[in-house]
KOLGU-4560 file (N, C-alpha, C; in nm, 3 decimals, padded with zeros to 5 digits):
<recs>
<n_xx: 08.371 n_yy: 07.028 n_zz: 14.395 ca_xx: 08.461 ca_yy: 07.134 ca_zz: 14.353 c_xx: 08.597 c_yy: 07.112 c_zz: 14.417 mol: A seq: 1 type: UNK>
<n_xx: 08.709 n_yy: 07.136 n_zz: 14.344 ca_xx: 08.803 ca_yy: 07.097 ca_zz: 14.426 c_xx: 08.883 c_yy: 07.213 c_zz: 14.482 mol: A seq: 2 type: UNK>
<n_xx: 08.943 n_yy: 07.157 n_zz: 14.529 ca_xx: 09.009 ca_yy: 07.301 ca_zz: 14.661 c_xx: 09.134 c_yy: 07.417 c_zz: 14.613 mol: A seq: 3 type: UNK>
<n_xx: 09.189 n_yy: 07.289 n_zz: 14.554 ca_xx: 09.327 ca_yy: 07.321 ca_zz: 14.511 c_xx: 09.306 c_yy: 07.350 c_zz: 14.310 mol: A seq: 4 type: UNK>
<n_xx: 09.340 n_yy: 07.511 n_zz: 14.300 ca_xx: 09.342 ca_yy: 07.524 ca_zz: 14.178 c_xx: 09.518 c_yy: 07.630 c_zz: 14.118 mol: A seq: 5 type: UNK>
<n_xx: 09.522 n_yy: 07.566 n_zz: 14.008 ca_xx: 09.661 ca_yy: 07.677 ca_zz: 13.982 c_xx: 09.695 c_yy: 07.683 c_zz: 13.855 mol: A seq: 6 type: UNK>
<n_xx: 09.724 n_yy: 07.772 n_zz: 13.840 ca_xx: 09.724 ca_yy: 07.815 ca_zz: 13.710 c_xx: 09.918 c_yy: 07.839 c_zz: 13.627 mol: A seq: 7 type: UNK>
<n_xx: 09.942 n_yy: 07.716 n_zz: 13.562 ca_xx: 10.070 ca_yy: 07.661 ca_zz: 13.561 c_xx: 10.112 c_yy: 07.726 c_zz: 13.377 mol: A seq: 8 type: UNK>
<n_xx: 10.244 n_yy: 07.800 n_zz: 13.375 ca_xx: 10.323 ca_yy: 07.819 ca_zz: 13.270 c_xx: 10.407 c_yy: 07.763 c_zz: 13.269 mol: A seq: 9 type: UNK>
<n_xx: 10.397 n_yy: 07.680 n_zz: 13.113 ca_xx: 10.481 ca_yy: 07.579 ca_zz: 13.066 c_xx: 10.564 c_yy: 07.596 c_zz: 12.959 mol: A seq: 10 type: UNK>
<n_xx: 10.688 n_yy: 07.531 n_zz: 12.880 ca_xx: 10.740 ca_yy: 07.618 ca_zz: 12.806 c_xx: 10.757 c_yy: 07.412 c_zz: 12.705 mol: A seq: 11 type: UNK>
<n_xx: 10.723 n_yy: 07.455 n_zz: 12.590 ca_xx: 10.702 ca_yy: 07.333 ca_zz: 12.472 c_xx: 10.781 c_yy: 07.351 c_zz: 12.396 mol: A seq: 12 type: UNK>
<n_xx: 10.816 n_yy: 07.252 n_zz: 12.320 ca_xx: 10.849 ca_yy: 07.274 ca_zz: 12.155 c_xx: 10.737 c_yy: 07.209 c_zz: 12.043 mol: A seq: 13 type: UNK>
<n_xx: 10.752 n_yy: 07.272 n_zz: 11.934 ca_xx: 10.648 ca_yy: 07.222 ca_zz: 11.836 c_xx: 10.724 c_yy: 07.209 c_zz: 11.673 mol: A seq: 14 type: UNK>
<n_xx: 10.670 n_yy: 07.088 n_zz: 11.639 ca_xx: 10.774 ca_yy: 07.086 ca_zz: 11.513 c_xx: 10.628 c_yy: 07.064 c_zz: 11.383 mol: A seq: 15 type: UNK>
<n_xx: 10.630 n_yy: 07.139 n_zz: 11.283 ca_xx: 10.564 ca_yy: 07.119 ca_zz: 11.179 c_xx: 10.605 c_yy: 07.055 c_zz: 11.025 mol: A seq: 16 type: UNK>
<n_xx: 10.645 n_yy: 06.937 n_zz: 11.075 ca_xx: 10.765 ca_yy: 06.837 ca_zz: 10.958 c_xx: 10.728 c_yy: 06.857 c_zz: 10.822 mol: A seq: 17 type: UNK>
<n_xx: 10.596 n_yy: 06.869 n_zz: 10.812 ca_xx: 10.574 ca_yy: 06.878 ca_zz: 10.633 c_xx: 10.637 c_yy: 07.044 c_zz: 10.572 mol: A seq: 18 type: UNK>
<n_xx: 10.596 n_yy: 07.110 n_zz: 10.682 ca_xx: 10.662 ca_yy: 07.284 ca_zz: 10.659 c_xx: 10.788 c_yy: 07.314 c_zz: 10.683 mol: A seq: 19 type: UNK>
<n_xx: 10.863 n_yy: 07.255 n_zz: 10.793 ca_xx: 11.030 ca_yy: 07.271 ca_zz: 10.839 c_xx: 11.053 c_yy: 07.144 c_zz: 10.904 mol: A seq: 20 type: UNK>
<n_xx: 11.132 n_yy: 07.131 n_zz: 10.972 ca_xx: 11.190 ca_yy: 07.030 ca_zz: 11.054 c_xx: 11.233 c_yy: 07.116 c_zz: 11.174 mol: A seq: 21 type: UNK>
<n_xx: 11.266 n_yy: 07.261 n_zz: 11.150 ca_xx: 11.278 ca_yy: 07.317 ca_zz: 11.311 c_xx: 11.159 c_yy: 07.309 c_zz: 11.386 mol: A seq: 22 type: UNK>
<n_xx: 11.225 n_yy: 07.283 n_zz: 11.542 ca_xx: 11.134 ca_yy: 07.301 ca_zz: 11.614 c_xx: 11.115 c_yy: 07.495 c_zz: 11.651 mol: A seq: 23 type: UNK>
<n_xx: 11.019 n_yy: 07.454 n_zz: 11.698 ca_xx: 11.005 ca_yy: 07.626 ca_zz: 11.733 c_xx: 10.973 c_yy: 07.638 c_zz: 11.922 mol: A seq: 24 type: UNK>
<n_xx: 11.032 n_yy: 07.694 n_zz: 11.986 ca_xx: 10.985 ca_yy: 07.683 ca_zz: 12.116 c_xx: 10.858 c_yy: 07.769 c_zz: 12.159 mol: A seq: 25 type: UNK>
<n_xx: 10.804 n_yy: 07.758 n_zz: 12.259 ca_xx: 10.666 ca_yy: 07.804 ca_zz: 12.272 c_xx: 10.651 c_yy: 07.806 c_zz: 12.426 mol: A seq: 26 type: UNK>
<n_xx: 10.530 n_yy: 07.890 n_zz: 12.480 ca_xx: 10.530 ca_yy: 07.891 ca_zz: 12.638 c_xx: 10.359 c_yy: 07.903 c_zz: 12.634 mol: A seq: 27 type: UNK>
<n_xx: 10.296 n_yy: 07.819 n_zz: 12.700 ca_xx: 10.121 ca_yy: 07.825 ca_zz: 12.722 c_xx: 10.087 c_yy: 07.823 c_zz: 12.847 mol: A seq: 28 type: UNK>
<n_xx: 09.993 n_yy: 07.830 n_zz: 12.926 ca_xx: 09.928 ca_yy: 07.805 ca_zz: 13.097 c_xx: 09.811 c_yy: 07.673 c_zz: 13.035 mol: A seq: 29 type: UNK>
<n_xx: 09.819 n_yy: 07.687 n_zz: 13.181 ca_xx: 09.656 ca_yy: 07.563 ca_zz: 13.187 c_xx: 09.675 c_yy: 07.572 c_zz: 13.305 mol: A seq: 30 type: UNK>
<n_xx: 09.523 n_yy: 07.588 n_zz: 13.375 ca_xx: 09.478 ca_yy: 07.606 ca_zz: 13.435 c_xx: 09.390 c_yy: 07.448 c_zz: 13.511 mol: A seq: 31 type: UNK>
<n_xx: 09.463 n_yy: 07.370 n_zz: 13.630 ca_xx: 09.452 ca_yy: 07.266 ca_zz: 13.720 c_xx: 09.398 c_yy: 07.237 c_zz: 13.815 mol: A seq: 32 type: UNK>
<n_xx: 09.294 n_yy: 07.137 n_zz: 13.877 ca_xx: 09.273 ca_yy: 07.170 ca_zz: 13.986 c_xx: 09.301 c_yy: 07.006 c_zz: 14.063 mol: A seq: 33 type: UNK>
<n_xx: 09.273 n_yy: 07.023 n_zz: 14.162 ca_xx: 09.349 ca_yy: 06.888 ca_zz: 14.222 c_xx: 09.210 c_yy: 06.904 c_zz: 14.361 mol: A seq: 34 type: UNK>
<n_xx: 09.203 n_yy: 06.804 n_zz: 14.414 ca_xx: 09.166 ca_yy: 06.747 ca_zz: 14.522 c_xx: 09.198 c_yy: 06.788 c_zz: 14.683 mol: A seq: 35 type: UNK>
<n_xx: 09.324 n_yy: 06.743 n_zz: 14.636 ca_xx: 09.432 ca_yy: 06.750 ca_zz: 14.767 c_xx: 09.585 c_yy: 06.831 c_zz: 14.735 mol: A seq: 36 type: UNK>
<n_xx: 09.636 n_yy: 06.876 n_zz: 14.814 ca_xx: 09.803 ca_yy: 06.948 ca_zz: 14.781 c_xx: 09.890 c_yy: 06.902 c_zz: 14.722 mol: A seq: 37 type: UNK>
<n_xx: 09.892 n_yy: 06.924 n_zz: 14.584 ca_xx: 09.995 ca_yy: 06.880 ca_zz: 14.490 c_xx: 10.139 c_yy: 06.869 c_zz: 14.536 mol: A seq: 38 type: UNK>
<n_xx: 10.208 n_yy: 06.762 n_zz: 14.474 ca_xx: 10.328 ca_yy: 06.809 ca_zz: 14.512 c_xx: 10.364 c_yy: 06.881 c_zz: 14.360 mol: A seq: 39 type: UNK>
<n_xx: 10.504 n_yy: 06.921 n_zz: 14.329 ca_xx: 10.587 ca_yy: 06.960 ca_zz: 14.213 c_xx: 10.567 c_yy: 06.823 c_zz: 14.122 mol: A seq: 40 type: UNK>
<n_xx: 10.577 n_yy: 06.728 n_zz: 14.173 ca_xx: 10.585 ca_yy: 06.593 ca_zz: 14.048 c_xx: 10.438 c_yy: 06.569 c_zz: 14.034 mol: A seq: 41 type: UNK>
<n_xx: 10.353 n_yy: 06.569 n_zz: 14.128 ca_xx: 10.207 ca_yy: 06.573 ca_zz: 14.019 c_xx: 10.152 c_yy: 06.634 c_zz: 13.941 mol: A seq: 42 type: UNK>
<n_xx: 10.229 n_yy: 06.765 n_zz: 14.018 ca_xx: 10.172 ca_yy: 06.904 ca_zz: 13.888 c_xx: 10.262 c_yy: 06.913 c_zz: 13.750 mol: A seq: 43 type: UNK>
<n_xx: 10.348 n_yy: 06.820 n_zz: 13.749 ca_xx: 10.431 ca_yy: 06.809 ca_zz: 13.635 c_xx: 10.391 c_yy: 06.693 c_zz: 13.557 mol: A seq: 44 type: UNK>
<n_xx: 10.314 n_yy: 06.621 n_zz: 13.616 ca_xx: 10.287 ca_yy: 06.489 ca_zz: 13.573 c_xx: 10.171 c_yy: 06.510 c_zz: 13.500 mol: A seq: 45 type: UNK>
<n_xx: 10.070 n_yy: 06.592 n_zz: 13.558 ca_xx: 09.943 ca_yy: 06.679 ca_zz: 13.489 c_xx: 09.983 c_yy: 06.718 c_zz: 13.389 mol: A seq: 46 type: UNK>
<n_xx: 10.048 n_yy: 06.803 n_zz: 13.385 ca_xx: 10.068 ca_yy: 06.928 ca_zz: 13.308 c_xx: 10.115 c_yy: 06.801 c_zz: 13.100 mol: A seq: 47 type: UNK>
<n_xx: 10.217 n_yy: 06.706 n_zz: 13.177 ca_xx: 10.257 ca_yy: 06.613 ca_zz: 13.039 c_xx: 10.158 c_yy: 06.560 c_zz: 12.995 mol: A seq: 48 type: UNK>
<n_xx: 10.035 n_yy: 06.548 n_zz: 13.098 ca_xx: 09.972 ca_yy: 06.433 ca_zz: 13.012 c_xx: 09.866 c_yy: 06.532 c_zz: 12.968 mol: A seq: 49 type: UNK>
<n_xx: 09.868 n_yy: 06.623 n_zz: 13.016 ca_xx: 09.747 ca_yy: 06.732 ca_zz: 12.927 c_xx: 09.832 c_yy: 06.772 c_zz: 12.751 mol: A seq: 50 type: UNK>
<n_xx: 09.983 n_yy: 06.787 n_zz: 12.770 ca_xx: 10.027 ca_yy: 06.777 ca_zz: 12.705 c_xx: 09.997 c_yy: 06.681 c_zz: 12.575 mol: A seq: 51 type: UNK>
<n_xx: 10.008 n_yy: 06.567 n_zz: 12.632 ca_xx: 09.999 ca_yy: 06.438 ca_zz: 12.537 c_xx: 09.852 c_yy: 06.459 c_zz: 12.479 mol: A seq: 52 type: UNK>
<n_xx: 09.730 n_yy: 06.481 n_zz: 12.582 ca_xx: 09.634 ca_yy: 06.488 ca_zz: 12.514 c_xx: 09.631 c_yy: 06.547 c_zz: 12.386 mol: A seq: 53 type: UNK>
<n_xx: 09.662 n_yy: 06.707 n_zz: 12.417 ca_xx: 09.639 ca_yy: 06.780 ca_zz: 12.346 c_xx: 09.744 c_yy: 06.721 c_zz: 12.191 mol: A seq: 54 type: UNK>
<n_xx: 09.845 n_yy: 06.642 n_zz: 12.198 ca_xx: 09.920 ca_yy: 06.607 ca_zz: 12.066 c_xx: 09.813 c_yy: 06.518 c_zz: 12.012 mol: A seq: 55 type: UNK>
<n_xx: 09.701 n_yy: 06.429 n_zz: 12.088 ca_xx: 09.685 ca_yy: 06.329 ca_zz: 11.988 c_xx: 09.514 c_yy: 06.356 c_zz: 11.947 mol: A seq: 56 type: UNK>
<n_xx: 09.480 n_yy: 06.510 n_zz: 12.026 ca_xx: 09.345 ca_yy: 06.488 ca_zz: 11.991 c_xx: 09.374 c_yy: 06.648 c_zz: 11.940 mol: A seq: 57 type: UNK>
<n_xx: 09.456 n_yy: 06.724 n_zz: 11.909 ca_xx: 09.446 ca_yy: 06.822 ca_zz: 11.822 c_xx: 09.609 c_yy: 06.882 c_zz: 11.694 mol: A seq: 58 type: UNK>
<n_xx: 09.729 n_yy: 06.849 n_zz: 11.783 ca_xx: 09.808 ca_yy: 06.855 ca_zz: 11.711 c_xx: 09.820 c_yy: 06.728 c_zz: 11.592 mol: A seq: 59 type: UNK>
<n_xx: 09.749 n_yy: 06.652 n_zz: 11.577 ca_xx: 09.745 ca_yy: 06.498 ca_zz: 11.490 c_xx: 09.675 c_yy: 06.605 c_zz: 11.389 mol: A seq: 60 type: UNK>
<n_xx: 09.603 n_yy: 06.629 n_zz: 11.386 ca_xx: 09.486 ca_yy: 06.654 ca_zz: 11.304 c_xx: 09.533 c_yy: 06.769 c_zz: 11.171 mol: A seq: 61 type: UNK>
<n_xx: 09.680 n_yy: 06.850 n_zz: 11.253 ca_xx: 09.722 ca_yy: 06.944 ca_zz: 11.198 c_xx: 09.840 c_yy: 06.923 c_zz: 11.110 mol: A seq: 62 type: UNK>
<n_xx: 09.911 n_yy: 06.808 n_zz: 11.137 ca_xx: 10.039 ca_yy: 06.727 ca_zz: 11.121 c_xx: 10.130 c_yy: 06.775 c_zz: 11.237 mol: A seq: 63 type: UNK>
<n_xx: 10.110 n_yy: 06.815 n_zz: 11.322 ca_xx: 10.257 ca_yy: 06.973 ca_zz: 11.437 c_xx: 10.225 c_yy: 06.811 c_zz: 11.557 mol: A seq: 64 type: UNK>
<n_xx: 10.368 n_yy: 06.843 n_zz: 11.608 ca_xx: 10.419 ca_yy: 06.744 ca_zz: 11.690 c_xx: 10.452 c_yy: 06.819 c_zz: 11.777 mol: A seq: 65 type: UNK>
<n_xx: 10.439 n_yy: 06.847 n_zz: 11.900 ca_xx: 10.449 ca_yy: 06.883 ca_zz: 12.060 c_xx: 10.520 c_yy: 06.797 c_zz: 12.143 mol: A seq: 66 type: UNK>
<n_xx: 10.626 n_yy: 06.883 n_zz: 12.236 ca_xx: 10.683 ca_yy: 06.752 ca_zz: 12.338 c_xx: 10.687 c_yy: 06.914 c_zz: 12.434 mol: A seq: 67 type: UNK>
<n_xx: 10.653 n_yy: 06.801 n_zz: 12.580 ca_xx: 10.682 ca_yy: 06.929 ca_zz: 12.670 c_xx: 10.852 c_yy: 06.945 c_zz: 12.723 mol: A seq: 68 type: UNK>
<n_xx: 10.887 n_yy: 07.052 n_zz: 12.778 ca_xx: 11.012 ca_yy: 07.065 ca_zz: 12.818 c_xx: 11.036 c_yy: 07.106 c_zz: 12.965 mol: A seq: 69 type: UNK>
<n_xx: 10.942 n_yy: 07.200 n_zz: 13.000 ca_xx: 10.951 ca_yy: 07.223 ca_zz: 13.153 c_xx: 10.826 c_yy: 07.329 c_zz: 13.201 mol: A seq: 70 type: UNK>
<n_xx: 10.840 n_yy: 07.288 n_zz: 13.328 ca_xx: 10.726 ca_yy: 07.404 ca_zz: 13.361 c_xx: 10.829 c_yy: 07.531 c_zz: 13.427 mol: A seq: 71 type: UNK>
<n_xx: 10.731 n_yy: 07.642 n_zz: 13.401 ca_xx: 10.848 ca_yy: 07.783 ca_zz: 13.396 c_xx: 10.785 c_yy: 07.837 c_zz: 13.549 mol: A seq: 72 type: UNK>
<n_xx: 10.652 n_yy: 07.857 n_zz: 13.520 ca_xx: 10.595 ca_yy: 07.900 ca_zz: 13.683 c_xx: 10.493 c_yy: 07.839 c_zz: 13.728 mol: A seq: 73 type: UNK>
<n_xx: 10.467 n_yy: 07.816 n_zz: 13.842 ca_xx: 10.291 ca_yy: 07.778 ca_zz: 13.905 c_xx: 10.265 c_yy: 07.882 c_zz: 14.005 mol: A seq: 74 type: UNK>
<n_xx: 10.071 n_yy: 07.911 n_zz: 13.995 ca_xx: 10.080 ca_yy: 07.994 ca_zz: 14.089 c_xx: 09.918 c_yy: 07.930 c_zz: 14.129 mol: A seq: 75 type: UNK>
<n_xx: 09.952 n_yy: 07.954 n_zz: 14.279 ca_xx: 09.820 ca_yy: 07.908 ca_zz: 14.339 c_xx: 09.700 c_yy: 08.024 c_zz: 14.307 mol: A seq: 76 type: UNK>
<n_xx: 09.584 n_yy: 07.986 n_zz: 14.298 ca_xx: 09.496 ca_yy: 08.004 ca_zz: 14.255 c_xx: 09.439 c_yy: 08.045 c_zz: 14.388 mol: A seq: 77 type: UNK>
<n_xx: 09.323 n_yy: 08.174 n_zz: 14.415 ca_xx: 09.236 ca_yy: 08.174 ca_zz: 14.530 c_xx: 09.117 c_yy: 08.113 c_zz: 14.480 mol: A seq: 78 type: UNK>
<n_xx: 09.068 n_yy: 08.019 n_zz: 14.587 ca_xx: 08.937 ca_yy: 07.950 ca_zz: 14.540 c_xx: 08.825 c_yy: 08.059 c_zz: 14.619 mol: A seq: 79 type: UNK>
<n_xx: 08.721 n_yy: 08.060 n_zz: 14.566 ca_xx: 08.626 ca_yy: 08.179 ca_zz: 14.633 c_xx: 08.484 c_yy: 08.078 c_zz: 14.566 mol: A seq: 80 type: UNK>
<n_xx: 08.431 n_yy: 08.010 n_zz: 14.740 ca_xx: 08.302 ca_yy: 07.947 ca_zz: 14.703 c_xx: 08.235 c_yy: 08.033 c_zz: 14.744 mol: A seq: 81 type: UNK>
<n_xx: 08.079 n_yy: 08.022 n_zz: 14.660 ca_xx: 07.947 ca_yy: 08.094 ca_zz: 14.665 c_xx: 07.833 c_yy: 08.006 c_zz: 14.693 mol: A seq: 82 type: UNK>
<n_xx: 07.751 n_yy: 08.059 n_zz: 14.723 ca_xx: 07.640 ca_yy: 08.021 ca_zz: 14.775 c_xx: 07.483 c_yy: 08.041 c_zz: 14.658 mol: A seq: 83 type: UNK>
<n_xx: 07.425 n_yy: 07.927 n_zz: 14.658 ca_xx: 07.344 ca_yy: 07.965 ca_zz: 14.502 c_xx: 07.172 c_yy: 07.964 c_zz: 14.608 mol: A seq: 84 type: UNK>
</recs>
C-alpha cells in the first residue's frame, strides 16, 4: 500500500474535430498514490501520462482529442491503515 496518496485537479482541453474544431476547456481530479514524497514535477508528470492514457485507450474510440494544460490544485490525502 503506498503511503503517499492525493487527490490532484487538473484543468484540459478537449477538441471533438468531426463536431467543431473548438476546443472546449475542462477541469477533472484523479486520485495518485506514490511510494515515496512526490515532488511538483512527478505529480505533474503522473498526472500527463494518465492523461495520455486516457487519449489513447478511451478518447480514440470516441474521435475527442485531449491535451493537458495545468494542474489547478493537489491535496494530500490522509492515509488511514486497518487491520483485517
Amino acid at each position: 500500500m503506498a503511503d503517499f496518496n492525493f487527490k490532484v485537479t487538473y484543468k484540459f482541453t478537449r477538441c471533438y474535430p468531426k463536431i467543431s474544431d473548438a476546443k472546449r476547456p475542462a477541469k477533472d481530479t484523479v486520485n495518485l498514490e506514490f511510494d515515496s514524497e512526490p515532488s511538483e514535477y512527478e505529480i505533474e508528470a503522473k498526472v500527463k501520462d494518465w492523461v495520455c492514457q486516457l487519449q489513447r485507450d478511451v478518447m480514440d474510440d470516441i474521435d475527442c482529442e485531449i491535451e493537458f494544460q495545468e494542474i489547478v490544485k493537489v491535496r494530500k490525502l490522509k492515509v488511514v491503515k486497518g487491520y483485517f
